[in-house]
C-alpha positions as semicolon CSV with decimal commas, in nm:
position;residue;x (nm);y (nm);z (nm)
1;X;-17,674;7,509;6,070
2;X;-17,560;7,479;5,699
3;X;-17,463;7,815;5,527
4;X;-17,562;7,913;5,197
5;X;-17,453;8,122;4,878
6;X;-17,707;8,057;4,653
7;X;-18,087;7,968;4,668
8;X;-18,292;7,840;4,394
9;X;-18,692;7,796;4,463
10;X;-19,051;7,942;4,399
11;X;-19,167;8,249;4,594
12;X;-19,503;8,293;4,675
13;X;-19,696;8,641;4,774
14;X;-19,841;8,734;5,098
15;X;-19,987;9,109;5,032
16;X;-20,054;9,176;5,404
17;X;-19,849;9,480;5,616
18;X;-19,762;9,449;5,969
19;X;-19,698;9,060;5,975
20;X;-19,590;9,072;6,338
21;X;-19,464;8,777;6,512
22;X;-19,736;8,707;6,755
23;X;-19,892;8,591;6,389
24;X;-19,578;8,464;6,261
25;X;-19,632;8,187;6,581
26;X;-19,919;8,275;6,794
27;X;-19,768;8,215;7,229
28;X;-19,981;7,915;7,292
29;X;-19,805;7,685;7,079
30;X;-19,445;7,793;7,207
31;X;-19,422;7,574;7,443
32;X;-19,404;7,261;7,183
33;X;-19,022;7,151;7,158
34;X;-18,865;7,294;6,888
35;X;-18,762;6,926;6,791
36;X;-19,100;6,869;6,695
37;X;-19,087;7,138;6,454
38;X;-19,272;7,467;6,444
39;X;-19,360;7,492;6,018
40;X;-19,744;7,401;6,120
41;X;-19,766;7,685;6,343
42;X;-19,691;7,932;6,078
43;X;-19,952;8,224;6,053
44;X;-20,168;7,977;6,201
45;X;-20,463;8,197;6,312
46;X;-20,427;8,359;5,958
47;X;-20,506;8,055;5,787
48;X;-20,704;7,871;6,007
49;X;-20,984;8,174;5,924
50;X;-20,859;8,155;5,535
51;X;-21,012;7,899;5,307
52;X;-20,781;8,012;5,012
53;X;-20,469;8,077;5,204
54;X;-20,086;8,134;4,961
55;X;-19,900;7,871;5,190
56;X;-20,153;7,634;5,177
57;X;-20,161;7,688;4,752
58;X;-19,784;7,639;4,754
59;X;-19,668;7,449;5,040
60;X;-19,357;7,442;4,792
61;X;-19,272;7,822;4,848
62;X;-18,954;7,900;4,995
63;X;-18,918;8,240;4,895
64;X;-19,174;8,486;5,075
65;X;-19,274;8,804;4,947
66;X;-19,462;9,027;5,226
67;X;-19,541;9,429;5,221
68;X;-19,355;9,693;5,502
69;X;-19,260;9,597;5,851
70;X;-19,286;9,225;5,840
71;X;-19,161;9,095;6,185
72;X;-19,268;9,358;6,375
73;X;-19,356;9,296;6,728
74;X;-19,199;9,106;7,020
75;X;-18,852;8,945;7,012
76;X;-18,960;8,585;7,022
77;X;-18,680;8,379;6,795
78;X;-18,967;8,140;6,759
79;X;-19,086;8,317;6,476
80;X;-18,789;8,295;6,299
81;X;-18,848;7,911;6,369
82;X;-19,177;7,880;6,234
83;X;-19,044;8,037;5,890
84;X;-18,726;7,799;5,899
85;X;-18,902;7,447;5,958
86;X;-19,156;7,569;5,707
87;X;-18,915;7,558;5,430
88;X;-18,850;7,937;5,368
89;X;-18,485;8,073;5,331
90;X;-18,579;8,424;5,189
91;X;-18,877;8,669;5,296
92;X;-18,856;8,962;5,117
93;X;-19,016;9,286;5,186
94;X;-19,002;9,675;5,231
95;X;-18,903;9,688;5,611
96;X;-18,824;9,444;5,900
97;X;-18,871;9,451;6,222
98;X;-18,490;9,520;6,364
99;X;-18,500;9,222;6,619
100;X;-18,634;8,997;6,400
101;X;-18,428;9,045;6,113
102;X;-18,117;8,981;6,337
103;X;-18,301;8,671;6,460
104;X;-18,345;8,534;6,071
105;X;-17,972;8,597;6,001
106;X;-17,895;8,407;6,341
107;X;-18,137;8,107;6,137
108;X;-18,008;8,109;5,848
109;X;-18,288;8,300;5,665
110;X;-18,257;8,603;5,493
111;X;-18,486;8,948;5,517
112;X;-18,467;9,109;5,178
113;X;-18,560;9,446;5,194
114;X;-18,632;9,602;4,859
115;X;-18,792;9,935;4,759
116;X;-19,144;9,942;4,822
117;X;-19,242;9,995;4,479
118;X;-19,017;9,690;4,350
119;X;-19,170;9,476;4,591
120;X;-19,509;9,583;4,464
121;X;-19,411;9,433;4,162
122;X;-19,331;9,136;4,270
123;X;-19,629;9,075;4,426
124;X;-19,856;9,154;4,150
125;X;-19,599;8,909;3,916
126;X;-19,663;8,646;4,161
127;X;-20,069;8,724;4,191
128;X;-20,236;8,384;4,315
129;X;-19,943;8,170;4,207
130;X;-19,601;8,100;4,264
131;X;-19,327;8,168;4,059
132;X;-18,929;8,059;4,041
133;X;-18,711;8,259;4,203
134;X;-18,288;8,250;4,231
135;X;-18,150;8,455;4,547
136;X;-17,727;8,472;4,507
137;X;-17,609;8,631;4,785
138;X;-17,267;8,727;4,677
139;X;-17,417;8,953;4,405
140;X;-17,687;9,054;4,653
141;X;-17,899;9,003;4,314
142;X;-18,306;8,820;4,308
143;X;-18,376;8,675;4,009
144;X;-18,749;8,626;3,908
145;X;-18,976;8,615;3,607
146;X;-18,709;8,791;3,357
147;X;-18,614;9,047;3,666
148;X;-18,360;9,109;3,852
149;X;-18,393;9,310;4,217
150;X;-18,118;9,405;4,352
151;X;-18,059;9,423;4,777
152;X;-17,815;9,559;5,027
153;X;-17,636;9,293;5,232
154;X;-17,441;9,392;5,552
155;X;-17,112;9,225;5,541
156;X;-17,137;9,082;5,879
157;X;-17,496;8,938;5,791
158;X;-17,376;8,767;5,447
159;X;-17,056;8,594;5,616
160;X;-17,308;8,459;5,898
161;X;-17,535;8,343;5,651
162;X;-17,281;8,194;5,394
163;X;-17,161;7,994;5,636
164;X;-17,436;7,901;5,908
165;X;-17,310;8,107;6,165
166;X;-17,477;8,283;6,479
167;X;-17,330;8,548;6,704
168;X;-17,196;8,278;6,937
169;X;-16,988;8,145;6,608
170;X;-16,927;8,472;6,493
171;X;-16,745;8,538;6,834
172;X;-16,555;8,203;6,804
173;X;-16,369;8,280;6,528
174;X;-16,159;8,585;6,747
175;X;-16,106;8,340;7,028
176;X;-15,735;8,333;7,023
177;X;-15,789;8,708;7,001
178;X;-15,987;8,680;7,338
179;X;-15,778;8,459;7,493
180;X;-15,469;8,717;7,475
181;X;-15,675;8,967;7,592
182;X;-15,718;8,778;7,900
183;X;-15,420;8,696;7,979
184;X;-15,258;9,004;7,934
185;X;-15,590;9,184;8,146
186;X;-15,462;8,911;8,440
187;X;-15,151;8,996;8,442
188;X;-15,207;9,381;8,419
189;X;-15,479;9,368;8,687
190;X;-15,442;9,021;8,896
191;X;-15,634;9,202;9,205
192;X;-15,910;9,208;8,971
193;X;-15,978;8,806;8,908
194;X;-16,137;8,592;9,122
195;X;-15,887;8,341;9,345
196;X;-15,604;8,597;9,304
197;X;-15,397;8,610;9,587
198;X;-15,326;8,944;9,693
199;X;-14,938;9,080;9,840
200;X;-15,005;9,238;10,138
């Protein structure tokens, strides 16, 4: 996964609360490979019953801008996917859901939670339309129509993100840490490993 400092795109507004992930990527169509790609799957029982749906105006969006506890719901990462292959790399909005903002990190996509009121704004800016949008993550600043918003990054989050790192790489990088560990642990405590012989 490639990292990121900077994004530069148009953000698009999707005034609905409680965007939970069973919505996000209904169950039935988890079972697809995630080779194939799961950006069609996207809110598809949302706009499947929508003639006028935002996504479908501006397939170009790849900024999101959603009300309070978007992400809510169960733990499925496919979500995350569904967002990803569609082309988004920010959603902003008042809340997350906890797992799922962990999940988007892991993905490389950012949650952006600003104040409720700001993000208000934003979505009356945006209206029906779509509008260009810069997200630096170093200055934890979002630039858009002659505004800047700015957001809270956690330190961990923005060094996974600027450099397309999960947990698993995360935990890589303090292997030579973890390797001393062990070896010092099997020589402290060589009952404890499996194979060891024991003295008798």
């Amino acid at each position: 996964m490639r990292g990121w400092d900077q994004h530069e795109g148009h953000a698009v507004a999707l005034p609905i609360e409680n965007i939970d992930t069973d919505q996000l990527i209904p169950a039935r169509f988890m079972s697809t490979p995630r080779s194939e790609g799961y950006g069609r799957f996207l809110l598809h029982d949302l706009r499947e019953g929508a003639q006028d749906f935002p996504l479908d105006r501006h397939p170009e969006a790849s900024v999101l801008v959603a009300r309070r506890n978007f992400g809510s719901g169960s733990s499925r990462e496919a979500a995350v996917y569904a967002l990803v292959d569609a082309g988004f790399r920010v959603v902003i909005a008042p809340s997350f859901g906890d797992i799922f903002a962990g999940n988007a990190v892991n993905n490389g996509l950012l949650p952006a939670a600003l104040p409720e009121d700001m993000v208000d704004q934003m979505i009356r800016s945006l209206g029906d339309g779509a509008a260009p949008v810069r997200v630096d993550l170093e200055a934890g600043l979002i630039r858009m129509g002659g505004a800047e918003h700015r957001f809270d990054l956690d330190p961990t989050w923005g060094l996974k993100l600027r450099n397309g790192w999960d947990d698993i790489d995360l935990t890589a990088q303090h292997s030579d840490a973890i390797a001393q560990f062990a070896e010092r642990r099997a020589t402290r405590f060589p009952w404890a490993w499996p194979g060891a012989k024991r003295s008798v």
